[in-house]
C-alpha positions, 0 to 999 in steps of 0.5 A, a space after each residue: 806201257 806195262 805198269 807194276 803194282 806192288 803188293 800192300 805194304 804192311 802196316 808197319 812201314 808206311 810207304 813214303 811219298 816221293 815227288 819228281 820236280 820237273 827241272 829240279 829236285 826230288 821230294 822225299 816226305 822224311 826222315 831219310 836216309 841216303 847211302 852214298 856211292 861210297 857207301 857212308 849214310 847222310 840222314 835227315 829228319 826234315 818233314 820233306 827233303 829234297 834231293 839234287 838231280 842237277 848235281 849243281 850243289 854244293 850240299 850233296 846230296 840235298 838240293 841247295 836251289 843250284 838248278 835255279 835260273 840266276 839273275 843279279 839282283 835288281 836286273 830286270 828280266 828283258 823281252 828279247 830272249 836274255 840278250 842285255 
């Protein structure tokens, strides 16, 4: 595996650290700013955004928690793999 390293960034522009969740978003330390496929800006000046990977939101391109497991409220988990 090769790994590329990118010169120093200046001090000027602060690199902005960005966190892969395992099964669901993308973390952005903020503000952000995405550009869509269609070419409009959507922004956010949150102090981390998260970003869908799911594309199960209603809220694109934020994460609005649509990758999560649903259970009905008040269901307890069963111990035999999900079958009711």
């Amino acid at each position: 595996m090769t790994q590329h390293i990118a010169p120093a960034t200046p001090p000027s522009r602060p690199a902005r650290r960005v966190t892969v969740v395992p099964q669901g978003p993308v973390l952005i330390e903020g503000p952000v700013e995405i550009v869509r496929e269609d070419g409009t800006v959507v922004r956010s000046d949150r102090f981390t955004v998260a970003v869908c990977t799911c594309r199960r939101s209603r809220n694109q391109p934020w994460c609005d928690t649509s990758h999560r497991p649903h259970r009905r409220c008040g269901a307890a988990p069963s111990d035999d793999g999900g079958t009711p």
